[in-house]
Structures are given as C-alpha cells and as structure tokens.
C-alpha positions as a Markdown table, in Angstrom:
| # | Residue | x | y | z |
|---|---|---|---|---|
| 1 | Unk | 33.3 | 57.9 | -13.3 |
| 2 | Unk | 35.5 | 60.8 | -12.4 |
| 3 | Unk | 38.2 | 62.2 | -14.8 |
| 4 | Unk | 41.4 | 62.5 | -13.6 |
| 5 | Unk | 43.4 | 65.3 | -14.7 |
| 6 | Unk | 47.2 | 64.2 | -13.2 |
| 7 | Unk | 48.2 | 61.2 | -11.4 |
| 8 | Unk | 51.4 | 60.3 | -10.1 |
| 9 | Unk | 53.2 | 57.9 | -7.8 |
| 10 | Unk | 56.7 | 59.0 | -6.4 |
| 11 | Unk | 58.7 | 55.9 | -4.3 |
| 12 | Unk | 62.7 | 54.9 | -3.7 |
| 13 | Unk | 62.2 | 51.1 | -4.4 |
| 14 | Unk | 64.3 | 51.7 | -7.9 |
| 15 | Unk | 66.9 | 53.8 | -6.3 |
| 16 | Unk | 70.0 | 52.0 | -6.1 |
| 17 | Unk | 72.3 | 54.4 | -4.5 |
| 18 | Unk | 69.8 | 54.1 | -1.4 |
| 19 | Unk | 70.2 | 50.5 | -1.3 |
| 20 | Unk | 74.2 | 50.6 | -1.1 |
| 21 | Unk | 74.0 | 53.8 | 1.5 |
| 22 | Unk | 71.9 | 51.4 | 4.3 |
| 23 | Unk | 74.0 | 48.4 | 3.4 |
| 24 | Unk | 76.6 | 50.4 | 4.3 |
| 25 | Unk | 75.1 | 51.8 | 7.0 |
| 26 | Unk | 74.2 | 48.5 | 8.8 |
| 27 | Unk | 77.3 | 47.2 | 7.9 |
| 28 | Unk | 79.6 | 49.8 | 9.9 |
| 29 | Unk | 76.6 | 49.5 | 12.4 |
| 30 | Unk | 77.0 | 45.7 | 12.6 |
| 31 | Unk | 80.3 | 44.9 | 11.7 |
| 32 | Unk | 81.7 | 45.9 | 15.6 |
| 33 | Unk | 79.1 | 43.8 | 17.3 |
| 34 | Unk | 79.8 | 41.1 | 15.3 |
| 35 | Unk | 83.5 | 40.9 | 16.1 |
| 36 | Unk | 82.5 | 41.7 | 19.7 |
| 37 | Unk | 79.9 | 38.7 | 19.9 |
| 38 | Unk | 83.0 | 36.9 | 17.7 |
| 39 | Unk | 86.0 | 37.4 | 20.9 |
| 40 | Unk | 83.8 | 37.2 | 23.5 |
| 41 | Unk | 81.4 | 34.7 | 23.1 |
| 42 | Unk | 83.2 | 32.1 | 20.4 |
| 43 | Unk | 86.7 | 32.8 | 21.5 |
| 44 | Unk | 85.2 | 33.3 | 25.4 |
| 45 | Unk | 87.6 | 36.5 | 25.6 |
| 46 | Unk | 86.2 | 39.7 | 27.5 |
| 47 | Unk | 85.6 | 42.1 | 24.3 |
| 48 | Unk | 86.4 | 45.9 | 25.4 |
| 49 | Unk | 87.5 | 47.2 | 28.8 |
| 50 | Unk | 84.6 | 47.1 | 30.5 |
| 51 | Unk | 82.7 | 43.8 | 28.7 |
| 52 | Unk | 78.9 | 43.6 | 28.6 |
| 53 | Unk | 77.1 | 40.7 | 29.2 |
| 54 | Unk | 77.0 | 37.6 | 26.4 |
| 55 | Unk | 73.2 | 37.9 | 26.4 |
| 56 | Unk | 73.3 | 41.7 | 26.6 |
| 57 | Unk | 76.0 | 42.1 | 23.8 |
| 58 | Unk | 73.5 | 39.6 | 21.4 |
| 59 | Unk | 70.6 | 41.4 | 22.4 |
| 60 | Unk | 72.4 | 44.4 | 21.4 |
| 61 | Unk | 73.3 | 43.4 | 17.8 |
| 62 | Unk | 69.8 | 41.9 | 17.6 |
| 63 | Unk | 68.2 | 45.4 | 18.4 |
| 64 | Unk | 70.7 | 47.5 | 16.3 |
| 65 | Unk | 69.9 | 44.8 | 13.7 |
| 66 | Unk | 65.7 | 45.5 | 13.4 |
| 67 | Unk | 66.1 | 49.1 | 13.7 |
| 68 | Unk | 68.6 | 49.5 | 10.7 |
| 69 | Unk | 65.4 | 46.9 | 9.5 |
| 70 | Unk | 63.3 | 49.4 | 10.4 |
| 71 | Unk | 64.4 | 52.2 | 9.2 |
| 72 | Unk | 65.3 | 50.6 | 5.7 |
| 73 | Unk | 61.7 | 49.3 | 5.4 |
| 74 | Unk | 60.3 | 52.7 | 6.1 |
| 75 | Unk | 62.5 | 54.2 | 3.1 |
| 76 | Unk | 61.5 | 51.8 | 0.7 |
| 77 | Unk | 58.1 | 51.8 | 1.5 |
| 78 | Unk | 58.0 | 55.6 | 1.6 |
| 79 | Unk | 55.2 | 56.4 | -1.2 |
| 80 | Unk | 53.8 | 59.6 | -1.9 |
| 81 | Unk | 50.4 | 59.3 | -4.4 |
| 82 | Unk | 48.7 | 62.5 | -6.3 |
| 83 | Unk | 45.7 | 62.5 | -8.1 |
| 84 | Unk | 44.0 | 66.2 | -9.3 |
| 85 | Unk | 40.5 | 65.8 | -10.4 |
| 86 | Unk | 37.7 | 68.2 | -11.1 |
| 87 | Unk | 36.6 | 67.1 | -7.0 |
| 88 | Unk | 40.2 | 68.8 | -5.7 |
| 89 | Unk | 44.0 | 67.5 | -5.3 |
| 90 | Unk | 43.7 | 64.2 | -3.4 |
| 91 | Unk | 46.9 | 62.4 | -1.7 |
| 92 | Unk | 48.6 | 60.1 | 0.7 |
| 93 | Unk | 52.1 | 59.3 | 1.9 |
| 94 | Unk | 52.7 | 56.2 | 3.2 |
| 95 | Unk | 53.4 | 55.2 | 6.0 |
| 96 | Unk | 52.9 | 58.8 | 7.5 |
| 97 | Unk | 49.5 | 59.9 | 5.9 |
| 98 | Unk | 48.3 | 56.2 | 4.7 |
| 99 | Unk | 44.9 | 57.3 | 4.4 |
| 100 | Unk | 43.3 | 59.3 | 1.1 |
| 101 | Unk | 43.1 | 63.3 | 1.7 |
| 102 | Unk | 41.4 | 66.1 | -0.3 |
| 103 | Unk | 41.8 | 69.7 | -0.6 |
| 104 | Unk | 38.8 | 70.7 | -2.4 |
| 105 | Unk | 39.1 | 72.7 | -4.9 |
| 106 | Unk | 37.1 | 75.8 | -2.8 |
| 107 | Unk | 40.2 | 75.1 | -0.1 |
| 108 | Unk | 42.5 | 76.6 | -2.6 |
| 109 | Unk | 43.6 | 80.3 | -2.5 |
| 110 | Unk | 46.2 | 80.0 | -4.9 |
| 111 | Unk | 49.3 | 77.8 | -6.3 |
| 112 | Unk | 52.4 | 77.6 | -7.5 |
| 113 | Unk | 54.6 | 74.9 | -9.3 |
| 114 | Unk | 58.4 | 75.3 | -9.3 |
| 115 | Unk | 61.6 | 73.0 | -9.2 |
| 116 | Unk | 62.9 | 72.9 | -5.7 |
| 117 | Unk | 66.1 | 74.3 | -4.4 |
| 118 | Unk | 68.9 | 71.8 | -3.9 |
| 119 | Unk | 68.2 | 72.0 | 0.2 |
| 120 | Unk | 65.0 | 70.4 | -0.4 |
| 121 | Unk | 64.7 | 67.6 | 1.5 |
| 122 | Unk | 63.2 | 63.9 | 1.0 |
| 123 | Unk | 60.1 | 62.7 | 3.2 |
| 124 | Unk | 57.2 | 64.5 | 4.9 |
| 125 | Unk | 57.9 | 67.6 | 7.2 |
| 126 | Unk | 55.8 | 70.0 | 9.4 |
| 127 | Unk | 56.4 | 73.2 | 10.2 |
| 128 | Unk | 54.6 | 75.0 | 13.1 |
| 129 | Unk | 51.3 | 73.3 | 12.0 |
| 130 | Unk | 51.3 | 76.1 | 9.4 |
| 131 | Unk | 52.9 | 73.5 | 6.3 |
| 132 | Unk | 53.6 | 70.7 | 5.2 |
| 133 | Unk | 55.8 | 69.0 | 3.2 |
| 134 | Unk | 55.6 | 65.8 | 1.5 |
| 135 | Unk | 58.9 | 65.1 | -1.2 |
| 136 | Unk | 60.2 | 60.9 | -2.3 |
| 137 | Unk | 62.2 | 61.9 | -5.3 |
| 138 | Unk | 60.5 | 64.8 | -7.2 |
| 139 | Unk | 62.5 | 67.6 | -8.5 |
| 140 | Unk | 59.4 | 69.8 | -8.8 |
| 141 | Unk | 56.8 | 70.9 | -5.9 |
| 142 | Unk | 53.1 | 71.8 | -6.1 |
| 143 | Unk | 52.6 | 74.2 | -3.3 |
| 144 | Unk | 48.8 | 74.9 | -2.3 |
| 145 | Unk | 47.9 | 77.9 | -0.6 |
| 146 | Unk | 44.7 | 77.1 | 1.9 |
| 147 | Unk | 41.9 | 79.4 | 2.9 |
| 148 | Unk | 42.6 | 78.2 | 6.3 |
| 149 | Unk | 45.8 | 80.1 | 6.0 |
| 150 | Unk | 47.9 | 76.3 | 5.9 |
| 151 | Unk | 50.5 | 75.8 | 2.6 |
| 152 | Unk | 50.9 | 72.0 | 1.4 |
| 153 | Unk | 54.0 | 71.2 | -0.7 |
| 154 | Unk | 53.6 | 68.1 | -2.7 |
| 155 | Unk | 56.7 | 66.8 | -4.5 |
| 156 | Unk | 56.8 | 65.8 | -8.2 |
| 157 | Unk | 58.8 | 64.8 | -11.2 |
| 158 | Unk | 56.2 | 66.3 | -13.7 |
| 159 | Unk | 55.8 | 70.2 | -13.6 |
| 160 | Unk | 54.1 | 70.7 | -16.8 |
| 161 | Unk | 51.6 | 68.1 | -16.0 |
| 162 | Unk | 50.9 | 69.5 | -12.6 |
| 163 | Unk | 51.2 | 73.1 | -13.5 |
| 164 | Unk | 48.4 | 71.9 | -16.4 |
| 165 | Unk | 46.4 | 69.9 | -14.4 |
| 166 | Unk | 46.2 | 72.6 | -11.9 |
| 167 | Unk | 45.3 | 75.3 | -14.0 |
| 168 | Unk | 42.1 | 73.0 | -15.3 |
| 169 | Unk | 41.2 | 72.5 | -11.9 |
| 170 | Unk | 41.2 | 76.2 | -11.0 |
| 171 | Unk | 41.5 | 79.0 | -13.9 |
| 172 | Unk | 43.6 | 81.4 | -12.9 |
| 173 | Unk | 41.1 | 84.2 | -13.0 |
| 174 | Unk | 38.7 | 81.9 | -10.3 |
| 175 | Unk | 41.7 | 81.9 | -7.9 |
| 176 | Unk | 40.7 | 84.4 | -4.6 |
C-alpha cells in the first residue's frame, strides 16, 4: 500500500455565485428567442424585420439552449484531483485530462508553492507546449519545474500541505 503524502480534490459544484452567473446567462440568451418563438409562432406575427423560419427560429433556441447546457455541465463537472506520494505528484482534470498522470519524482528539477496573483485564471491552459495550467478554485499553485524543460502549475487551496508534502517528496538539497 502506498502512502500518500497530500491529497486534494478542487471542483465548482458548491459555488453558488456560478450557478446564478449561467442562470443569468441562459436567461438573457433565451429570453429573446422565447419572445420571438412567442409573436411569431403563437401569435403567427413575423418576429423582426427580416423573420426566420418557425422551424429555424425553434431550432435556434433549441441549439442556444444545449450549448448554455453544455457549457454549464462542463463547469460543474470541472475537477481537478492531486495526490503526492513517495512514486511522484499524480493528477487529472476532468473533462480535459480524465485520465491519471505522474511526474515522477526524478522528472522534477525544482518547485515552488505560492498564492496566485489575482489574474489567475480558472480551468486548464497551455502555453506554447512549454506549461500548463490546471486551476478550479485554489488560491495557491504548485508549480513543477521538468527536466524536459516543461513547467506544470497545479492549483490548490492548501499551501502548507503542498509545500510540506513536496518537500518529503524531494528534500531540498536532492533537487538538481
């Protein structure tokens, strides 16, 4: 059995403000198609100067509909999983990276934990397939510098446990 040093699981499903910012959002998306589909296809009067189509105008809304679906699923589904061990620092983020990675612990140059500036950003970002970024709601970030010459940012909401966890996995005096 392997001992883990740090765990953590970061996700928006308890964040309310994101809940009322895509209600919102598919409501201002919604609400004109809906009166549209209201004047022109209850009342049967041409909605807009140049009127679409009843079934295009419904196929429309339906569309606009599953993507603001879409895009709301992805959010709350949006997980991002750490585990450090004495193998390496393994993680995912779903949906993007579903599947387990490791960075062995030989990988490692060097790290650094500090909180993020307030630009930080939420999800997963690449840059120049030199870095890559990987944030849901920490206000911390593990950054790993590779022997490949390849930095991974890895949010968190748990410095000191990271920064800890990190330092068992590679003393500083072993780091390159």
């Amino acid at each position: 059995m392997r001992r883990i040093f740090y765990e953590e699981e970061q996700h928006l499903k308890n964040s309310q403000w994101l809940y009322i910012f895509m209600l919102v959002v598919t409501m201002g998306a919604m609400l004109p198609l809906i009166t549209g589909i209201y004047w022109q296809i209850l009342k049967g009067e041409p909605w807009g100067d140049k009127p679409m189509s009843n079934e295009g105008l419904v196929a429309l809304s339906v569309s606009v509909f599953l993507i603001c679906c879409l895009v709301t699923w992805i959010l709350f589904s949006m997980k991002l999983h750490v585990i450090i061990d004495a193998e390496g620092v393994h993680y995912r983020f779903f949906p993007y990276e579903p599947k387990w990675h490791l960075i062995r612990r030989e990988e490692i140059i060097d790290f650094d934990v500090r909180k993020k500036n307030i630009f930080s950003r939420l999800g997963y970002h690449r840059k120049w397939l030199k870095s890559k970024t990987m944030n849901v709601n920490g206000f911390a970030h593990l950054s790993l510098f590779l022997i490949n010459g390849k930095k991974l940012k890895l949010g968190s909401n748990n410095p000191e446990g990271l920064k800890w966890a990190m330092r068992k996995l590679i003393p500083k005096n072993e780091i390159i």
